[in-house]
C-alpha positions as CSV (number, residue, x, y, z in Angstrom):
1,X,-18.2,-8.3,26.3
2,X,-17.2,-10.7,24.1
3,X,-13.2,-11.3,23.0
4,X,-12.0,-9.7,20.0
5,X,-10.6,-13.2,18.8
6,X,-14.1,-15.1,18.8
7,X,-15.8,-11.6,17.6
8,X,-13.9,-11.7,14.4
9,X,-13.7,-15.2,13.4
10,X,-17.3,-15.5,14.1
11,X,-18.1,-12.5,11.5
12,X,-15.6,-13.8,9.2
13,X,-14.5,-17.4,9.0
14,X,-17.9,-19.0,10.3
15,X,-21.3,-16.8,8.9
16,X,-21.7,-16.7,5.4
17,X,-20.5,-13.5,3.2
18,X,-19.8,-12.3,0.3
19,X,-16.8,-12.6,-1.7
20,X,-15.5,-9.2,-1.0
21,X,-15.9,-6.9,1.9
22,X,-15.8,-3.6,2.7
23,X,-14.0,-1.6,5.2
24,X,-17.7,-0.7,6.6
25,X,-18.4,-4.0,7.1
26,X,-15.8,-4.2,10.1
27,X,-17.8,-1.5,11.8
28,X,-20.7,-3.6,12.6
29,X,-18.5,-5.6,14.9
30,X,-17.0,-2.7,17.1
31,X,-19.7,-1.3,19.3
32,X,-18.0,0.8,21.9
33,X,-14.3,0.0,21.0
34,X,-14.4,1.1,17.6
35,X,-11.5,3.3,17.6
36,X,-9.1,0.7,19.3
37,X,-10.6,-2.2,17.2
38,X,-9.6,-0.1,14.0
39,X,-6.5,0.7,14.7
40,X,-5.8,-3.4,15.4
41,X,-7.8,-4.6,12.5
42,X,-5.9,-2.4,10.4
43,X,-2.6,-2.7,11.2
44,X,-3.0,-6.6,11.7
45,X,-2.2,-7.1,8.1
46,X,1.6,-5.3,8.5
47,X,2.0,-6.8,11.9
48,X,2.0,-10.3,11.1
49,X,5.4,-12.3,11.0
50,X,4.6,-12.8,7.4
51,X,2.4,-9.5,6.4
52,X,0.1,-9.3,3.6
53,X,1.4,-7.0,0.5
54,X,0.0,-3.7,-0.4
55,X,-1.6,-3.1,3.2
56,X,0.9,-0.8,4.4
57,X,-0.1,2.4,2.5
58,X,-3.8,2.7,1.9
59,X,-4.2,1.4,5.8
60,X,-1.6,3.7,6.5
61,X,-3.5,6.2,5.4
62,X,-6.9,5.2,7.2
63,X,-5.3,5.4,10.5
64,X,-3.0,8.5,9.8
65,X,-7.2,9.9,10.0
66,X,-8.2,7.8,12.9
67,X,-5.1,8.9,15.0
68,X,-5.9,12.4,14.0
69,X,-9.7,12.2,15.0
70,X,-8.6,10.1,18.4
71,X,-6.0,13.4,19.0
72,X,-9.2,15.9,18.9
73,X,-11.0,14.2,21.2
74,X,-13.2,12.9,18.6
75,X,-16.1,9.7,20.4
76,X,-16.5,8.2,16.9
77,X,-14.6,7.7,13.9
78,X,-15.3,9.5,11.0
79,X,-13.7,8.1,7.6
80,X,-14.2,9.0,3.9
81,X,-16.5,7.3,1.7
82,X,-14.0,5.7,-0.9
83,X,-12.0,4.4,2.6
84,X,-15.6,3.1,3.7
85,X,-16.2,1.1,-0.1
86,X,-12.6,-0.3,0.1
87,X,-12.8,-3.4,-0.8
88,X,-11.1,-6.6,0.3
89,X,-11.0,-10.1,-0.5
90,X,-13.2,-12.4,1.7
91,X,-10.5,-15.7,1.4
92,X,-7.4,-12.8,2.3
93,X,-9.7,-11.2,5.1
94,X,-9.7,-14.6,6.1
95,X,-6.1,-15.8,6.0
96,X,-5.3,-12.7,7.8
97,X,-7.5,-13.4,10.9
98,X,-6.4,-16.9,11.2
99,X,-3.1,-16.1,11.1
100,X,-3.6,-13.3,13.7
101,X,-5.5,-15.2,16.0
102,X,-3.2,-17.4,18.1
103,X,-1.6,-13.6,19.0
104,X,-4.8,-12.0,19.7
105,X,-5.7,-14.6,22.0
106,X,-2.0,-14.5,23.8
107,X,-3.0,-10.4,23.9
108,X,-6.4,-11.3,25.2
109,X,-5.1,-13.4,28.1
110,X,-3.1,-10.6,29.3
111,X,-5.6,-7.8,29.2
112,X,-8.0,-6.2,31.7
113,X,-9.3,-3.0,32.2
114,X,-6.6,-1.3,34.6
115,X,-5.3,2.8,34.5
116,X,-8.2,3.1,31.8
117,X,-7.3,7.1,31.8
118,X,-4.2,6.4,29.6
119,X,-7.0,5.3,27.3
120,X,-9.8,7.7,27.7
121,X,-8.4,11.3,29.3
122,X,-7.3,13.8,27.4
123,X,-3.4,13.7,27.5
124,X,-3.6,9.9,27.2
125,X,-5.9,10.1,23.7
126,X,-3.2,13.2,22.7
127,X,-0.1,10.9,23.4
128,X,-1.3,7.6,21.7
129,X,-2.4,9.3,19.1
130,X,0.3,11.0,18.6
131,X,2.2,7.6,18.6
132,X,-0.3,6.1,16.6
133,X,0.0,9.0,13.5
134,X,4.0,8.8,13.4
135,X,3.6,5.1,13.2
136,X,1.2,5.2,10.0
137,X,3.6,7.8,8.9
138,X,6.4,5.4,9.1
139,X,4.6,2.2,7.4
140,X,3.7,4.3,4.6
141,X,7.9,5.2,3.5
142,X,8.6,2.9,0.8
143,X,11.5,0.9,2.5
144,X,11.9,-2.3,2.7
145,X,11.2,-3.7,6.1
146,X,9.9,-0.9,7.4
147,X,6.7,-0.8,8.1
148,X,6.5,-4.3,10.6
149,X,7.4,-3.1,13.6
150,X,5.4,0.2,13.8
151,X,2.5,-1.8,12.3
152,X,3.0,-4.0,15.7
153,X,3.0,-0.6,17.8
154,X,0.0,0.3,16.5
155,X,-2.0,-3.2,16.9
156,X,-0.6,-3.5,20.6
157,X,-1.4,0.4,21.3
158,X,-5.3,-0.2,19.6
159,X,-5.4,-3.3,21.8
160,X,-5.0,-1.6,24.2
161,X,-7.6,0.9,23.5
162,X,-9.9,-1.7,22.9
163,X,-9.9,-3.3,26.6
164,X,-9.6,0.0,28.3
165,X,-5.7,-1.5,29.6
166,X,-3.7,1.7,30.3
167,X,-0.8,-0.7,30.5
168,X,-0.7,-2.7,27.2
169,X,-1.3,1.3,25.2
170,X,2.1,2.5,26.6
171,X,3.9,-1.1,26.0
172,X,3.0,0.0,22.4
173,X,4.3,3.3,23.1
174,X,7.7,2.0,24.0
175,X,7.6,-0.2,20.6
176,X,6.8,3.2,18.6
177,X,9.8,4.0,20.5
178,X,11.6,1.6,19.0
179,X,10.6,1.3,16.0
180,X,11.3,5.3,15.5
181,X,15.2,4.0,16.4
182,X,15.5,1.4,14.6
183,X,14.1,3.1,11.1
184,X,16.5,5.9,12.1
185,X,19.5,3.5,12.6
186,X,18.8,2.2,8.9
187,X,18.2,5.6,7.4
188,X,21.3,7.3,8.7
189,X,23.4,3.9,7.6
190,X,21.6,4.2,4.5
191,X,22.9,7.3,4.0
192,X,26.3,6.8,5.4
193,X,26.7,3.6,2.8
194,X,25.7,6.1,0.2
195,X,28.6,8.1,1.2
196,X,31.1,5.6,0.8
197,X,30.1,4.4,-1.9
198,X,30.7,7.9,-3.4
199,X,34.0,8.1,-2.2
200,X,34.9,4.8,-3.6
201,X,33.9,5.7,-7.0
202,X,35.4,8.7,-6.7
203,X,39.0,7.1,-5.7
């Protein structure tokens, strides 16, 4: 099986396309890792040390239905037509993968198929799922650096997926983890700045 890496940049950056391309058009490229290879093409964009805007929401949304589907038990990925037509910009499609690539390739040197059960049994599928859907959740809140880090959770959790490695799935478990912390650390001191700022207008 060829690596992810040489997959994309192939498709992408070396055969010619159009100027736009659909969502669809990444399917052709999956074969049997499609969920895992969804879930790390689209949350590449967020993930990236300098992520692309206006990714966060509408890719949000995509995987808020794959995690969903990969929860049931579902073998293929079902997503809506007007998520299917979505249309993105060859030259950004583009940028995005060669930015990506030199951490894909560090991914792909660690990866091998190993406790594959965490990927395909049933309680594994349930739990990174799971992970997977409170991430997307938590990209899509309109705060300001909000959405990297579970962006990252879910591209190192799909990697995982991907190559069947039970390992790398629950290292992105334990960034969800994180990343659920660290959003709550900055909501509750939010909320606490809010406060004293109330009490210092009221004084």
């Amino acid at each position: 099986m060829a690596k992810l890496s040489s997959d994309l940049y192939r498709y992408f950056c070396e055969e010619e396309r159009a100027d736009y391309v659909q969502l669809a058009d990444f399917l052709v490229i999956t074969k049997e890792r499609i969920f895992g290879f969804l879930f790390v093409i689209l949350a590449l964009p967020s993930a990236l040390p300098v992520p692309a805007p206006g990714y966060s929401i509408p890719f949000g949304v995509v995987m808020l239905i794959l995690a969903s589907q990969l929860i049931l038990g579902s073998k293929q990925p079902w997503l809506p037509q007007r998520a299917r037509d979505y249309q993105l910009s060859l030259k950004q499609v583009q940028r995005i993968i060669r930015r990506g690539i030199p951490w894909l390739k560090r991914l792909e040197m660690l990866t091998r198929p190993r406790f594959n059960y965490i990927c395909t049994g049933f309680v594994g599928r349930i739990v990174l799922g799971s992970a997977i859907a409170l991430m997307s959740i938590l990209m899509m809140i309109p705060i300001p650096l909000t959405n990297t880090l579970p962006a990252i959770a879910i591209f190192i959790i799909g990697f995982g997926l991907q190559e069947d490695d039970g390992i790398i799935s629950l290292a992105g478990v334990v960034v969800a983890i994180l990343a659920v912390i660290m959003i709550l650390g900055m909501l509750i001191g939010g909320v606490n700045s809010v406060d004293y700022l109330r009490e210092a207008v009221r004084n």
